[in-house]
MDAnalysis code that builds the backbone (N, CA, C; Angstrom):
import MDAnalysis as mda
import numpy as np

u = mda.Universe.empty(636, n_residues=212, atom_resindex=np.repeat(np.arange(212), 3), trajectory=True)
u.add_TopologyAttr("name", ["N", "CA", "C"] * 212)
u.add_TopologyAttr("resid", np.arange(1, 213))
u.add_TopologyAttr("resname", ["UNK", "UNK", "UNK", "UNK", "UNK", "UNK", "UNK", "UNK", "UNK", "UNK", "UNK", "UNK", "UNK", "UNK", "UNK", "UNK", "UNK", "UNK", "UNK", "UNK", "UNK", "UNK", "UNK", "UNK", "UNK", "UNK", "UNK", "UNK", "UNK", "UNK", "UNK", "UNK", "UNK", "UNK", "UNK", "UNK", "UNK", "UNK", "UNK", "UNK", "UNK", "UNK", "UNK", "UNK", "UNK", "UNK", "UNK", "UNK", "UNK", "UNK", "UNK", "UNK", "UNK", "UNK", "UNK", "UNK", "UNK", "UNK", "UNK", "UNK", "UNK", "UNK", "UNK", "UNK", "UNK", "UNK", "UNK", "UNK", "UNK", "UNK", "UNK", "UNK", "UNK", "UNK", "UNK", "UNK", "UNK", "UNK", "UNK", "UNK", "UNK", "UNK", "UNK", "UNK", "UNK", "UNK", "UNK", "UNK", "UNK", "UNK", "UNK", "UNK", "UNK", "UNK", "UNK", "UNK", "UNK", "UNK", "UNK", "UNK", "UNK", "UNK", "UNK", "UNK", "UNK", "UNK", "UNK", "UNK", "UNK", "UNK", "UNK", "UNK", "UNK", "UNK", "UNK", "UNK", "UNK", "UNK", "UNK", "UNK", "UNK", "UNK", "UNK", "UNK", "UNK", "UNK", "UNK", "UNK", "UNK", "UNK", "UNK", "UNK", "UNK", "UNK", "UNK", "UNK", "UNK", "UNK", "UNK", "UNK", "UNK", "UNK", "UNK", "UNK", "UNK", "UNK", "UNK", "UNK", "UNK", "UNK", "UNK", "UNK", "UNK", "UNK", "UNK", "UNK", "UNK", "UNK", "UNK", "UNK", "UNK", "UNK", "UNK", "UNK", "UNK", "UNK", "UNK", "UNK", "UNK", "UNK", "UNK", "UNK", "UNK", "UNK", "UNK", "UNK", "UNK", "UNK", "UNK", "UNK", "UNK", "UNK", "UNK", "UNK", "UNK", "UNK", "UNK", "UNK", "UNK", "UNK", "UNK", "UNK", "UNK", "UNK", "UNK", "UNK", "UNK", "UNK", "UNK", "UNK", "UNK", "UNK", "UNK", "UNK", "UNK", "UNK", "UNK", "UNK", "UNK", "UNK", "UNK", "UNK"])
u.atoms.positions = np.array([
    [58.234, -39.855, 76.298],
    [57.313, -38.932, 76.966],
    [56.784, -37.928, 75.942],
    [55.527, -37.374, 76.105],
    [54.747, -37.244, 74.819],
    [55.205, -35.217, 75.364],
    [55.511, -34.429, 74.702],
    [55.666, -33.354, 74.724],
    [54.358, -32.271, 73.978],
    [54.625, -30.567, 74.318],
    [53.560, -30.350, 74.216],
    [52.791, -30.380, 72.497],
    [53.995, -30.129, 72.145],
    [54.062, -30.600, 70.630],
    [53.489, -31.480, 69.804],
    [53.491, -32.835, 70.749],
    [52.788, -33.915, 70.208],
    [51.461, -33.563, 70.566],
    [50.545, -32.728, 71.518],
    [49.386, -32.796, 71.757],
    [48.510, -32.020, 70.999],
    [47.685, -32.507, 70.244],
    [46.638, -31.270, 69.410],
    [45.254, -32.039, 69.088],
    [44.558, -31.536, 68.672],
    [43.207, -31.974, 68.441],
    [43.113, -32.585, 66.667],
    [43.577, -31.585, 66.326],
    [43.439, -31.657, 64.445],
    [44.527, -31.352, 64.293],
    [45.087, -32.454, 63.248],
    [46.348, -31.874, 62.248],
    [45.415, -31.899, 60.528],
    [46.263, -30.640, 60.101],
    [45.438, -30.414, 58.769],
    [47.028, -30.066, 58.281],
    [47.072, -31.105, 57.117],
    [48.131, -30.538, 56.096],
    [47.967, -29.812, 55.150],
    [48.725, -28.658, 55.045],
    [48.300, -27.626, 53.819],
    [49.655, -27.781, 53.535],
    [49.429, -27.327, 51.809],
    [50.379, -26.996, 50.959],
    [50.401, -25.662, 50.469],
    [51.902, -25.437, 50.095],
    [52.798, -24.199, 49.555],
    [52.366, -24.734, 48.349],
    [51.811, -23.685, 47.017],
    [52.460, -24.268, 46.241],
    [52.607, -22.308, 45.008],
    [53.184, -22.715, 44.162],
    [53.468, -21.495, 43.014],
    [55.069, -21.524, 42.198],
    [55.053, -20.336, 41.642],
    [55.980, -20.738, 40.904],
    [57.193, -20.255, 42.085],
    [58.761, -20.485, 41.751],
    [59.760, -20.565, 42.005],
    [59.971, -18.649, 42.475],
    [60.468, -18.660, 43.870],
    [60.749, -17.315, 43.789],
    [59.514, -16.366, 44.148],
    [58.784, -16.912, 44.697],
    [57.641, -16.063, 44.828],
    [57.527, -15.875, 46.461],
    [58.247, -16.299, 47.287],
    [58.261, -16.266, 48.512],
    [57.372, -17.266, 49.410],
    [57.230, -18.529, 48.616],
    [56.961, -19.629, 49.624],
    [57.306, -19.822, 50.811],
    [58.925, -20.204, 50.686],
    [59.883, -20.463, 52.062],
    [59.376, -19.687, 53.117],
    [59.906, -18.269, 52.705],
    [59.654, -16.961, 53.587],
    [58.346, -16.923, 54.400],
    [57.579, -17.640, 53.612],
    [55.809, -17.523, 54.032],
    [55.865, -18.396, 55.612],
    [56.500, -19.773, 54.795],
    [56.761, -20.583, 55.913],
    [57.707, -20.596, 57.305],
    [58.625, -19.791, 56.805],
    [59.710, -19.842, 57.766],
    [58.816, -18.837, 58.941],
    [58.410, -17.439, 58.017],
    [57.726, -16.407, 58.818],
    [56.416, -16.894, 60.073],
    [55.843, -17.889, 59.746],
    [54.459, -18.132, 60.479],
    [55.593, -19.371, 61.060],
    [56.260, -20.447, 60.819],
    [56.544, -21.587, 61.517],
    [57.222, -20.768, 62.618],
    [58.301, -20.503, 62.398],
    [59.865, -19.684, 63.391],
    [59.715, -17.913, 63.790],
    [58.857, -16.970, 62.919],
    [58.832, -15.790, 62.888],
    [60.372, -15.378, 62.680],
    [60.866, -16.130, 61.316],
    [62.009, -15.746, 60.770],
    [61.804, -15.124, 59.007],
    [63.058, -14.660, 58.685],
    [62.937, -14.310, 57.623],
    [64.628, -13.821, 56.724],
    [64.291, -14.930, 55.630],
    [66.027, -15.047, 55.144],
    [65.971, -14.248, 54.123],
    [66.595, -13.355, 53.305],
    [66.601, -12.819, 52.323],
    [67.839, -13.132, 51.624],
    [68.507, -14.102, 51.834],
    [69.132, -14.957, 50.840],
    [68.556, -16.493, 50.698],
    [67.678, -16.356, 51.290],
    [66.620, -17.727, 50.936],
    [66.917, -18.257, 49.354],
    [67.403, -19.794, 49.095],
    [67.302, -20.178, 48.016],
    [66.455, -21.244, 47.583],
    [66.208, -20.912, 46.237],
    [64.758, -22.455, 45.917],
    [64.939, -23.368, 46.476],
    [63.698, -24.013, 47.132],
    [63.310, -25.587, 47.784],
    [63.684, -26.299, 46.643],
    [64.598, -27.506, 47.161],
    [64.479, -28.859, 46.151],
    [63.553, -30.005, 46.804],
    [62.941, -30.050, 46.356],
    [61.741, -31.057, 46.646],
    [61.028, -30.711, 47.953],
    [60.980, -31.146, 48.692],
    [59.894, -31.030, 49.688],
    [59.954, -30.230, 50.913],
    [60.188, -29.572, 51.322],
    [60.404, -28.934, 52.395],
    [59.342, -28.464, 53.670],
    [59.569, -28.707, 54.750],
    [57.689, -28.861, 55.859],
    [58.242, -28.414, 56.881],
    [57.204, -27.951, 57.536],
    [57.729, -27.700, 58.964],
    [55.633, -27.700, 59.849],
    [55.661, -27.361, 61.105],
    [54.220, -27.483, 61.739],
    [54.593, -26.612, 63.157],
    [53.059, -25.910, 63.353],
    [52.951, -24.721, 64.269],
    [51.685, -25.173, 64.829],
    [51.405, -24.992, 66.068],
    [50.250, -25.497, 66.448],
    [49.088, -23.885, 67.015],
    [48.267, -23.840, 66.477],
    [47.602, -22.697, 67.105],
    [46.227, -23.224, 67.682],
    [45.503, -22.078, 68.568],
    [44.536, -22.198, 69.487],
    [43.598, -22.174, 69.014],
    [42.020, -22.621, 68.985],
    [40.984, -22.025, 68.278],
    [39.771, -22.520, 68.789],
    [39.048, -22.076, 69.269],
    [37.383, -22.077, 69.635],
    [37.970, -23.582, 70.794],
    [38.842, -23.546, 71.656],
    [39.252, -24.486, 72.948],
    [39.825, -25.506, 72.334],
    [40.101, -25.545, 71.284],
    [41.018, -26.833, 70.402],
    [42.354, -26.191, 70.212],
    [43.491, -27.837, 70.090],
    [44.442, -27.026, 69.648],
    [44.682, -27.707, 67.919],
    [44.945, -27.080, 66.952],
    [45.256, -26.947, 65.513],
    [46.330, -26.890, 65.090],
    [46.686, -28.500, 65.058],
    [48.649, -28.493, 64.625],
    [48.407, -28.656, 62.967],
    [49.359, -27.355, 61.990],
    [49.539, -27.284, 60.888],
    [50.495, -28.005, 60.159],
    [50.319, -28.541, 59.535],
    [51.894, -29.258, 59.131],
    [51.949, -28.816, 57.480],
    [52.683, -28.137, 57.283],
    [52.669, -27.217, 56.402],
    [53.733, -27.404, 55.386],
    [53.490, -27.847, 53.819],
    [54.736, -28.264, 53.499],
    [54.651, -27.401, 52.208],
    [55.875, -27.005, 51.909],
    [56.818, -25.800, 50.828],
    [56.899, -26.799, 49.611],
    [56.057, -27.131, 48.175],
    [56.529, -27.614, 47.113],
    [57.318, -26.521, 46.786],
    [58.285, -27.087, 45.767],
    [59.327, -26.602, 44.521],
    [58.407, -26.131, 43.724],
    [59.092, -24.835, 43.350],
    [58.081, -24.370, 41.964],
    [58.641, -24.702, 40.922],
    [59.875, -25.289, 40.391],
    [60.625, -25.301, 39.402],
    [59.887, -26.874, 38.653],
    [59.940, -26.270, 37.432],
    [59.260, -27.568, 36.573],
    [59.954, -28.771, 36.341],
    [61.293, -29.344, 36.922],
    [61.968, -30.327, 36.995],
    [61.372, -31.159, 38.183],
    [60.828, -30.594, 38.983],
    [60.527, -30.919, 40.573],
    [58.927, -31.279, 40.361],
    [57.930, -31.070, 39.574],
    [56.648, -31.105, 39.258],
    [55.938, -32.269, 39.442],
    [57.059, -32.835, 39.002],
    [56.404, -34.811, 39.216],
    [56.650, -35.270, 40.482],
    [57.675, -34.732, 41.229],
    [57.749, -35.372, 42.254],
    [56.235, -34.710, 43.124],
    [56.211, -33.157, 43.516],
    [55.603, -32.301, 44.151],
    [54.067, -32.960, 44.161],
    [53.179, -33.131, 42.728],
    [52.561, -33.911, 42.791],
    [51.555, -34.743, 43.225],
    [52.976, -35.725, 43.617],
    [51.701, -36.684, 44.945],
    [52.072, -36.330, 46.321],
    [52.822, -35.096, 46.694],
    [52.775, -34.558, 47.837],
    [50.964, -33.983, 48.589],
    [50.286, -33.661, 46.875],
    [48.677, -32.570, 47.127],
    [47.968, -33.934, 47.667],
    [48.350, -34.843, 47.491],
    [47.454, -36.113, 48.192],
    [47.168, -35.867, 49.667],
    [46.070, -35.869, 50.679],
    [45.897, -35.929, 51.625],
    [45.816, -34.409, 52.183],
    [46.314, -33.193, 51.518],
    [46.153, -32.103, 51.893],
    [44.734, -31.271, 51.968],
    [44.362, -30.605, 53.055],
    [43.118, -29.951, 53.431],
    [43.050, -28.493, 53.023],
    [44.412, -28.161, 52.584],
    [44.226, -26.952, 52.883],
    [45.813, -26.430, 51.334],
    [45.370, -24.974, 50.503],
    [46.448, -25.187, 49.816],
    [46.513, -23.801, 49.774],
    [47.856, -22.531, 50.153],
    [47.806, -21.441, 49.872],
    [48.664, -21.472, 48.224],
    [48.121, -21.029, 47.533],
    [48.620, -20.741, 45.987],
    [49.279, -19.041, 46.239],
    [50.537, -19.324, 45.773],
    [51.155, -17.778, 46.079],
    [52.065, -17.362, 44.751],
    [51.692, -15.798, 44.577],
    [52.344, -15.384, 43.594],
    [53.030, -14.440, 43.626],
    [53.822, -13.595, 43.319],
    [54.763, -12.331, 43.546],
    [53.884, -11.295, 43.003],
    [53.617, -9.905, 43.626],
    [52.772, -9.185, 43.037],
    [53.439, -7.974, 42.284],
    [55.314, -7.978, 42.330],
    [55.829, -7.487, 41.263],
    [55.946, -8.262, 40.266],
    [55.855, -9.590, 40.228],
    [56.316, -10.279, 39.308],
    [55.464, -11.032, 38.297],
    [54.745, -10.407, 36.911],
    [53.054, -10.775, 36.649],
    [53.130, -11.940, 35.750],
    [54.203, -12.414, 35.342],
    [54.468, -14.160, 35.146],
    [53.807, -14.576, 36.233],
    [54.000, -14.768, 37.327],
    [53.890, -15.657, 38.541],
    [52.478, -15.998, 38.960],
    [51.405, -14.488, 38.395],
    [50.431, -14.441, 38.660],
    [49.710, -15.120, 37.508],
    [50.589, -14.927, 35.827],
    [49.888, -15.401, 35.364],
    [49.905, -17.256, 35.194],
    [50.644, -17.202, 35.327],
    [50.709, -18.982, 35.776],
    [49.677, -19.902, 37.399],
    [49.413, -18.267, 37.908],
    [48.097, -19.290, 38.641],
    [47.353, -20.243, 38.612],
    [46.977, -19.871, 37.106],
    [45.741, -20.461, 36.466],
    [46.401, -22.051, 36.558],
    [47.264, -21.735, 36.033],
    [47.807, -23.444, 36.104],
    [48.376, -24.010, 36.903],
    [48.924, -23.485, 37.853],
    [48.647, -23.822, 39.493],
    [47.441, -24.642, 40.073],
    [46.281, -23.941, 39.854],
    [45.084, -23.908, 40.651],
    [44.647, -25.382, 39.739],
    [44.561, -25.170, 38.387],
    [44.536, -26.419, 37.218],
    [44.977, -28.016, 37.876],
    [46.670, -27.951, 38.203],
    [47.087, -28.779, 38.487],
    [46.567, -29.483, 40.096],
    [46.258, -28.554, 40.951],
    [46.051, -28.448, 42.382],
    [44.549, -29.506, 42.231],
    [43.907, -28.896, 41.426],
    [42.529, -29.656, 41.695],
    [42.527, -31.056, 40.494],
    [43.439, -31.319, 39.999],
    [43.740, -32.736, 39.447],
    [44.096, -33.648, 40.793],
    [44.948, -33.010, 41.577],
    [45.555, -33.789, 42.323],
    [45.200, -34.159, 43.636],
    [44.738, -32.739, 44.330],
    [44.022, -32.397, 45.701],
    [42.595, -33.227, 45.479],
    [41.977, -33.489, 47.168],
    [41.038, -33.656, 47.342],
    [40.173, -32.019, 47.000],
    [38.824, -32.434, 46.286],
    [37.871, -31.664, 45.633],
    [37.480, -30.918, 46.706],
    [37.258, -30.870, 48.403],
    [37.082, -30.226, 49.086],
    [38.165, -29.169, 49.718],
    [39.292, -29.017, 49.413],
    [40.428, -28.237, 49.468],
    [40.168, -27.322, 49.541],
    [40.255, -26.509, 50.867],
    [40.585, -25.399, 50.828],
    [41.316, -24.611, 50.594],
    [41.167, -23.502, 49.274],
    [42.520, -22.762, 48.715],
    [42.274, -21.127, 48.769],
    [43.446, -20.630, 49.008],
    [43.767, -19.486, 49.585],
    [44.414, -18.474, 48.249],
    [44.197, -17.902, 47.624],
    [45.348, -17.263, 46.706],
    [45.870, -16.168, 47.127],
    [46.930, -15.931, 47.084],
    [48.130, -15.190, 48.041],
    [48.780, -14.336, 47.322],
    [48.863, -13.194, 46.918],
    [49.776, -11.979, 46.396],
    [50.788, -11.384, 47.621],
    [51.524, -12.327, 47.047],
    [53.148, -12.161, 48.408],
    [54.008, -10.702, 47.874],
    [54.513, -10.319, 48.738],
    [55.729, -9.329, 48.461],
    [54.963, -7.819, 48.581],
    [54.004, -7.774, 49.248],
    [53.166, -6.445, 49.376],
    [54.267, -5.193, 49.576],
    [55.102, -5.351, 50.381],
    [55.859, -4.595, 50.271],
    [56.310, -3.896, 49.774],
    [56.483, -4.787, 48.527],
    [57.150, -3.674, 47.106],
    [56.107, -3.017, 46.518],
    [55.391, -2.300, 47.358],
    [54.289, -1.056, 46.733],
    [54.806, -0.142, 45.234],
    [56.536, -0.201, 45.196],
    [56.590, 0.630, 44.331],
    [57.047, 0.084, 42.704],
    [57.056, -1.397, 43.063],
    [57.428, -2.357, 42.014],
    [56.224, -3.432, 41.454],
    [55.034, -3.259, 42.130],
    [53.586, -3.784, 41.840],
    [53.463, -3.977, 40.566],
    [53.243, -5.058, 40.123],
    [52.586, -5.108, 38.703],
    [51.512, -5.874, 38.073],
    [51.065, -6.277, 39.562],
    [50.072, -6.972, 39.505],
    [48.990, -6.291, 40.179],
    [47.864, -5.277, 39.802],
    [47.048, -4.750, 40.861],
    [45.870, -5.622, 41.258],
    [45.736, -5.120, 42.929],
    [44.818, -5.927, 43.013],
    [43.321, -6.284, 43.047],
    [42.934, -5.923, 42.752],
    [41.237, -6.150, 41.855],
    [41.329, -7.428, 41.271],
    [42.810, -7.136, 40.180],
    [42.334, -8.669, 39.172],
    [42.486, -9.980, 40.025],
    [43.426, -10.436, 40.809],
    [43.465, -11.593, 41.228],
    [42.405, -11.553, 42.249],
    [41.859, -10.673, 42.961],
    [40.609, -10.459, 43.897],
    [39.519, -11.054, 42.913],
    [39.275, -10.436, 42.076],
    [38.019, -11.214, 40.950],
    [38.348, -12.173, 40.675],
    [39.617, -12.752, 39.961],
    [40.051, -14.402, 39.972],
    [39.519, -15.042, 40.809],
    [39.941, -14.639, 42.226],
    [39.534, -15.771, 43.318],
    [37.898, -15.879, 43.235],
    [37.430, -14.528, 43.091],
    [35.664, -14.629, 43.505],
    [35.158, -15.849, 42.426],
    [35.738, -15.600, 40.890],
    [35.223, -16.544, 39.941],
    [35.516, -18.006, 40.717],
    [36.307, -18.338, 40.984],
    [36.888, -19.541, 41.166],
    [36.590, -20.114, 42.728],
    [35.951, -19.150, 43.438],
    [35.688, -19.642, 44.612],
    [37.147, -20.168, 45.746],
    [37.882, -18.946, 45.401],
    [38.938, -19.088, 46.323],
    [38.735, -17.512, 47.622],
    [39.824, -18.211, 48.518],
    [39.833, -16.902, 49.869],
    [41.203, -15.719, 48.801],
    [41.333, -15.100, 49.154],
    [42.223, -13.558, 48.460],
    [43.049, -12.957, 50.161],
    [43.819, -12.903, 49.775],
    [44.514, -12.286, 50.659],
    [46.182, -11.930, 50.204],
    [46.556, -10.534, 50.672],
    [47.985, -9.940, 50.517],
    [49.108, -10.207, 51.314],
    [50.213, -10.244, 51.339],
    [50.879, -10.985, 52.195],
    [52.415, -10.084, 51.873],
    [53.163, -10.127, 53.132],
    [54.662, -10.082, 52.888],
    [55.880, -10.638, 54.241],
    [56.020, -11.232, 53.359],
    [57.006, -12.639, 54.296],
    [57.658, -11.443, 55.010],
    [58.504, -10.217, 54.459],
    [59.395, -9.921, 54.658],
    [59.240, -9.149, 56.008],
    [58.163, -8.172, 56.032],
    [57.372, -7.170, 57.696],
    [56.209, -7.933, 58.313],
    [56.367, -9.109, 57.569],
    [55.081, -10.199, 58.433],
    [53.783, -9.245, 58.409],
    [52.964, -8.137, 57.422],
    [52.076, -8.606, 56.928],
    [50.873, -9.388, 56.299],
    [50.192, -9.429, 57.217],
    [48.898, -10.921, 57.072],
    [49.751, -12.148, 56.919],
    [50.873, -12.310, 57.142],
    [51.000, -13.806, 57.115],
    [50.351, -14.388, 58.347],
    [50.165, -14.112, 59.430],
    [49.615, -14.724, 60.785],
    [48.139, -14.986, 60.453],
    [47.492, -14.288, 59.529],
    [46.380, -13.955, 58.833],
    [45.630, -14.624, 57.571],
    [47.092, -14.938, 57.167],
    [46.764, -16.104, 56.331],
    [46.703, -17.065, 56.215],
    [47.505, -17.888, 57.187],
    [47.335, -19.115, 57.818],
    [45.948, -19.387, 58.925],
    [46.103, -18.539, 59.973],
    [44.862, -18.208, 60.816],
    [43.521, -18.429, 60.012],
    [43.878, -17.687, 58.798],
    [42.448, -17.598, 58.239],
    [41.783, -18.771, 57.529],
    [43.156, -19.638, 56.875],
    [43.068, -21.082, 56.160],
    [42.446, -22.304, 57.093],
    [43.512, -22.215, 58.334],
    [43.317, -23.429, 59.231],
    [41.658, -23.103, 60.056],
    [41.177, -22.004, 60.312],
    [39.966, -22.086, 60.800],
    [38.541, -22.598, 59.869],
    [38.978, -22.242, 58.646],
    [37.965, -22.190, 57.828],
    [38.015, -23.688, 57.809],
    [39.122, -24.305, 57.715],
    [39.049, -26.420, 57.429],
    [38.490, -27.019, 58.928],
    [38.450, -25.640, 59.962],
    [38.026, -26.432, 60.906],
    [36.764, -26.235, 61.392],
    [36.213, -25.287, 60.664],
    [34.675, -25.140, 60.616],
    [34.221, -26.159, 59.236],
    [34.706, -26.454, 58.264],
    [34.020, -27.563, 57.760],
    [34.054, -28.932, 57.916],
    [35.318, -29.130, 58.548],
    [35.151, -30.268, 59.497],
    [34.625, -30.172, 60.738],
    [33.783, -29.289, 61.236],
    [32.764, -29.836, 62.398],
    [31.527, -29.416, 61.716],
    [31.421, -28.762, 60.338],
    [30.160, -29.290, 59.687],
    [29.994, -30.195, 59.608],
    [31.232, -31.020, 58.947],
    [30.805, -32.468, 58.435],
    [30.384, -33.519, 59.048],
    [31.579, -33.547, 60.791],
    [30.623, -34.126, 61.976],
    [30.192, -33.848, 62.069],
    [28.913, -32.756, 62.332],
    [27.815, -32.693, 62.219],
    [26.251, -33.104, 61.262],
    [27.407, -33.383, 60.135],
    [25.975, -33.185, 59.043],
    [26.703, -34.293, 58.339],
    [27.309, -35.639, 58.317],
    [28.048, -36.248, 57.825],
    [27.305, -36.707, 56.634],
    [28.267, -36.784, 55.318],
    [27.495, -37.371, 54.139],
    [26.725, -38.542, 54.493],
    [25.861, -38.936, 53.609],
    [25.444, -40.285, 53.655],
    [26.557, -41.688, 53.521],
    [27.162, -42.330, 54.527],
    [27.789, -43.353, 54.385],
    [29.481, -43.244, 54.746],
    [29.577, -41.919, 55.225],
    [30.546, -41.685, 55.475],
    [31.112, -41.278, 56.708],
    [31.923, -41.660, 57.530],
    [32.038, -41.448, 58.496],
    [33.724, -40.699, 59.008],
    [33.087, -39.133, 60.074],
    [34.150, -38.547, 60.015],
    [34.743, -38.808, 61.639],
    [36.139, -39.016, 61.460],
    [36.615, -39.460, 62.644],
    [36.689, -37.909, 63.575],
    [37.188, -38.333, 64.863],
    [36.826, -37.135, 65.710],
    [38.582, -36.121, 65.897],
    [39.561, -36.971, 65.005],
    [40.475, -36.223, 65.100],
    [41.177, -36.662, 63.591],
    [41.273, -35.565, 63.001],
    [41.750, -35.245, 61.397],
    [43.035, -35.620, 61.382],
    [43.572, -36.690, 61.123],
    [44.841, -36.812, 60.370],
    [44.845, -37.215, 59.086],
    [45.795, -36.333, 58.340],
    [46.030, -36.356, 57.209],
    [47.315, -36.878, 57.052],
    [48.381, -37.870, 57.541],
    [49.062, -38.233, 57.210],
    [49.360, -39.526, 57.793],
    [50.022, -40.726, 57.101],
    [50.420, -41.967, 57.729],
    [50.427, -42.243, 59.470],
    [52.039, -41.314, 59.857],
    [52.414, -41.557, 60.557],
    [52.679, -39.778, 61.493],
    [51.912, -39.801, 62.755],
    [52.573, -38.323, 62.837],
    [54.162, -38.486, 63.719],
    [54.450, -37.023, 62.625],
    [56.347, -37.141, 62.574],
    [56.612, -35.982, 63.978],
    [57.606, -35.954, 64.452],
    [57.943, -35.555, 65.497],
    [58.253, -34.241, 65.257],
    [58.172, -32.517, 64.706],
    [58.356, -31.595, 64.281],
    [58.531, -30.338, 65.341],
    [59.617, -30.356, 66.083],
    [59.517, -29.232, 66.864],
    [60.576, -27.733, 66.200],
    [60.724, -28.246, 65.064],
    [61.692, -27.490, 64.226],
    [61.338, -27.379, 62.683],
    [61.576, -26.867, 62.093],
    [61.468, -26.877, 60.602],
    [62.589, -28.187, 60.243],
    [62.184, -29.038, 59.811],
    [62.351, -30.107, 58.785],
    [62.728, -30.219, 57.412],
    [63.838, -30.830, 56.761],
    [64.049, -30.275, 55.367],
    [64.272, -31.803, 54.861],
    [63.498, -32.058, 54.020],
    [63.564, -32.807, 53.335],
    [63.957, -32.814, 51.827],
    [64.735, -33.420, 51.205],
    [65.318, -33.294, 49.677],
    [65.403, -34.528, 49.100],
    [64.790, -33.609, 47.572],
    [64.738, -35.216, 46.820],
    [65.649, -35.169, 46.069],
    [66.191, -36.384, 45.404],
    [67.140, -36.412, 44.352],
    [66.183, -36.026, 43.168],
    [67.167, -35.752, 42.003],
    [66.682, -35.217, 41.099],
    [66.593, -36.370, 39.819],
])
């Protein structure tokens, strides 16, 4: 029997991705469960979970998956960006390694991702107003050069995280009813977006682990 879970209009897979420690999990746990661990430890390989939200009379199931930031995990993570619509890139905004390794984040993301990807860049941990070391102007101008969305975030008081997802999944779903609408030449867009094989049964956060 098909539950309410299974029912949605569009599933759009987006990806976590950044370096290690930057508050991925937290991002996810916060918008999937409206939880938040502060002994949270690094993802080994793949980790997903999916939330379904409301939008213009549709419903919008996210299936949202947490890469590893750690560079042992890189090859696997990978061919996870295959099939994804949607990618928040997140960095710690005390922590200005994290930010500066964007660049190669965003580098790797568009080797791998489809070229229409929508990407989000994320300065997580707002919170720590008094440990900032990343201000924000510069990654705000990053994104403008690069044609990304900008937004601040903190897993920890749920700060724009509802906001940042909200803001990702609408935007893939206004260019997918551009595209039915205005479909390339020769291409044809189906009337319900799946981005994955098989849809998996997710009424919980899901943990998946790879060997190493």
């Amino acid at each position: 029997m098909a539950t309410r879970d299974d029912e949605y209009d569009y599933l759009f897979k987006v990806v976590l991705i950044g370096d290690s420690g930057v508050g991925k999990s937290n991002l996810l746990s916060r918008f999937t469960q409206n939880e938040f661990n502060l002994e949270s430890k690094s993802t080994i390989g793949i980790d997903f979970a999916a939330r379904s939200i409301e939008f213009d009379g549709k419903t919008i199931k996210a299936q949202i998956w947490d890469t590893a930031g750690q560079e042992r995990y890189r090859a696997i993570t990978s061919a996870y960006y295959r099939g994804a619509v949607g990618a928040l890139l997140v960095y710690d905004i005390a922590k200005p390694f994290t930010y500066k390794n964007v660049e190669r984040w965003l580098s790797e993301l568009r080797d791998h991702a489809d070229q229409n990807i929508v990407i989000m860049l994320v300065g997580n941990k707002s919170d720590l107003r008094h440990l900032r070391s990343v201000p924000t102007e510069e990654p705000k101008s990053f994104a403008e050069r690069n044609g990304l969305n900008f937004i601040e975030t903190s897993a920890l008081d749920s700060t724009n995280v509802e906001a940042a997802f909200q803001n990702i999944l609408t935007e893939i779903y206004h260019i997918v009813q551009k595209q039915a609408h205005n479909p390339p030449e020769g291409v044809v867009i189906p009337s319900t977006v799946e981005t994955i094989d098989r849809k998996p049964v997710l009424t919980e956060s899901v943990r998946r682990k790879c060997c190493q």
